[in-house]
C-alpha positions in Angstrom: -37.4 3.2 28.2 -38.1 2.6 31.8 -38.0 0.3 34.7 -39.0 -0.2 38.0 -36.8 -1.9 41.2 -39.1 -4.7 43.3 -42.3 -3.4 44.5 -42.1 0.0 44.0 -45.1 1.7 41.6 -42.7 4.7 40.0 -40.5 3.7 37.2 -37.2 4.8 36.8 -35.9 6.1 32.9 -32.9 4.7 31.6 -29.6 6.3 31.6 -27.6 7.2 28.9 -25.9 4.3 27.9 -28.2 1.7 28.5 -31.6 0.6 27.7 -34.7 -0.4 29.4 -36.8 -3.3 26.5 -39.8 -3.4 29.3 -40.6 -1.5 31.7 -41.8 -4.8 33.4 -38.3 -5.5 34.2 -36.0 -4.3 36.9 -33.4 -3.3 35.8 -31.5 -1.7 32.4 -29.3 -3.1 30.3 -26.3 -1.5 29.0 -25.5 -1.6 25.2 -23.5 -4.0 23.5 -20.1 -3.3 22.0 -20.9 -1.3 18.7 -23.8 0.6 20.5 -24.6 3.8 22.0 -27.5 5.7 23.5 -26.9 9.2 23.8 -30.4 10.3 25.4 -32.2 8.9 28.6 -35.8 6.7 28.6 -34.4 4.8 25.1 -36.0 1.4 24.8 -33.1 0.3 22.1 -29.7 1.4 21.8 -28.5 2.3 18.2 -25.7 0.4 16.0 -22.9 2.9 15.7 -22.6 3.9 11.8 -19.7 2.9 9.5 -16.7 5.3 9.6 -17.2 6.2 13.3 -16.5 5.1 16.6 -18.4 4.3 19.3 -16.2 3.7 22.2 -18.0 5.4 25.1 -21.9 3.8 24.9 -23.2 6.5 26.6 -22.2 9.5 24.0 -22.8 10.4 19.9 -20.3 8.3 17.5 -17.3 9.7 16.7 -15.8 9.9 13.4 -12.7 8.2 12.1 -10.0 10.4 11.2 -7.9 10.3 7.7 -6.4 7.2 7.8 -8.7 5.4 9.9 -11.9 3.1 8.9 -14.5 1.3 10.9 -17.2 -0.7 10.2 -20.7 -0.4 11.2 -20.8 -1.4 14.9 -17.2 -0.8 15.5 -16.3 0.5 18.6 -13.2 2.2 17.8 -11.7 3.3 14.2 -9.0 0.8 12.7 -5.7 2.0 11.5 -5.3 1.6 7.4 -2.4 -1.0 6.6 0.6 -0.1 4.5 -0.6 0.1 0.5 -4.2 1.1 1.8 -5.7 4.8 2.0 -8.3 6.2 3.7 -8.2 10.0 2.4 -11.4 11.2 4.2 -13.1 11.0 7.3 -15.7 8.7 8.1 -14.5 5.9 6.1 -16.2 3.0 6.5 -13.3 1.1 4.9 -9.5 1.6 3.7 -9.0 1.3 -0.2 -6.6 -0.9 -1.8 -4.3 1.8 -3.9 -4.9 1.0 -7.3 -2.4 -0.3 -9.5 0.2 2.4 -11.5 0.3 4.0 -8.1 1.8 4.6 -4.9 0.3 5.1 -1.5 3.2 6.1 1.1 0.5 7.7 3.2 -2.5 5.9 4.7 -4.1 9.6 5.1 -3.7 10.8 1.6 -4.6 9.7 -1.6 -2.8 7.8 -4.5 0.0 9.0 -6.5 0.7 8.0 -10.1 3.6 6.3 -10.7 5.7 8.6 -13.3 7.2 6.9 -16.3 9.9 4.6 -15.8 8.3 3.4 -12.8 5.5 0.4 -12.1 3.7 -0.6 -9.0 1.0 -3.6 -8.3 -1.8 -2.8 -6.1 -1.8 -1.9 -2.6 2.1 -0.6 -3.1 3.0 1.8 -1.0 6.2 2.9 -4.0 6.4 3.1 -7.2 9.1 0.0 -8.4 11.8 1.3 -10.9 11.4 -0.7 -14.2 14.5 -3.2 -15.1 17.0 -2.9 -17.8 15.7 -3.1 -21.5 11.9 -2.4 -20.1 9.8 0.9 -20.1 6.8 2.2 -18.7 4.3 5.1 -19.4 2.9 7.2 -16.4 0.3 4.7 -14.4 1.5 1.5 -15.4 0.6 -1.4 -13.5 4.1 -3.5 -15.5 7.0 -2.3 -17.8 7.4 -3.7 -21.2 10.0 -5.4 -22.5 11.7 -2.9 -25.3 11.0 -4.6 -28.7 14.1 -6.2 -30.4 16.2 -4.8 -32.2 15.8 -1.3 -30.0 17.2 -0.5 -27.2 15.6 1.0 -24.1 18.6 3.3 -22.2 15.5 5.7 -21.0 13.0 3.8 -19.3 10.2 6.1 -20.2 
């Protein structure tokens, strides 16, 4: 990881940040987008991992918080969307919230959804369940109450 400037016979190492392929060249490169090189004389930046960030090329990655994800060679940490979690950090990607649950927080894991109640997945409530239908704790749908009986309780 070094280069040399015109004539001169001395090489000069690469900086943090950057990185120097040849040292037949004169010049170094910086990293891409995604990259980082925390040390001096590197001949190859390194991709930044998934669940971090890598905004600054020139220091270590940077973990996403709760609620945040990033993919591997992200340069900053993405913000989980409404219905999605990401409990943990260093997430390399939100989860959906599962069906029979609720996610009202992007920073906290699922809830069930108590009886009475429904939700689809990536909800970020539990739904009531309509007249003359019922649920059980976790249920992704009510039931229709058989006929002949009558549902006043929706549990």
């Amino acid at each position: 990881g070094s280069f040399s400037i015109g004539n001169v016979t001395a090489c000069s190492v690469c900086g943090r940040g950057s990185y120097c392929p040849t040292s037949r060249l004169n010049s170094s490169f910086p990293c891409p987008v995604g990259y980082y090189a925390n040390g001096t004389g590197l001949a190859a930046c390194t991709v930044c991992p998934a669940g971090y960030q890598c905004a600054e090329r020139h220091t270590s990655p940077i973990a996403c918080l709760p609620g945040y994800a990033s993919a591997e060679g992200s340069d900053r940490c993405t913000s989980c969307v409404a219905g999605f979690y990401a409990s943990a950090t260093r997430q390399a990607a939100c989860q959906a919230c599962p069906e029979g649950y609720q996610c009202a927080n992007t920073t906290t894991g699922p809830l069930i959804c108590p009886a009475g109640t429904y939700s689809v997945s990536a909800s970020t409530l539990c739904a009531m369940c309509a007249a003359n239908t019922f649920s059980a704790t976790g249920a992704g749908r009510c039931t229709v109450c058989p006929a002949g009986a009558s549902c006043l309780d929706a549990s």
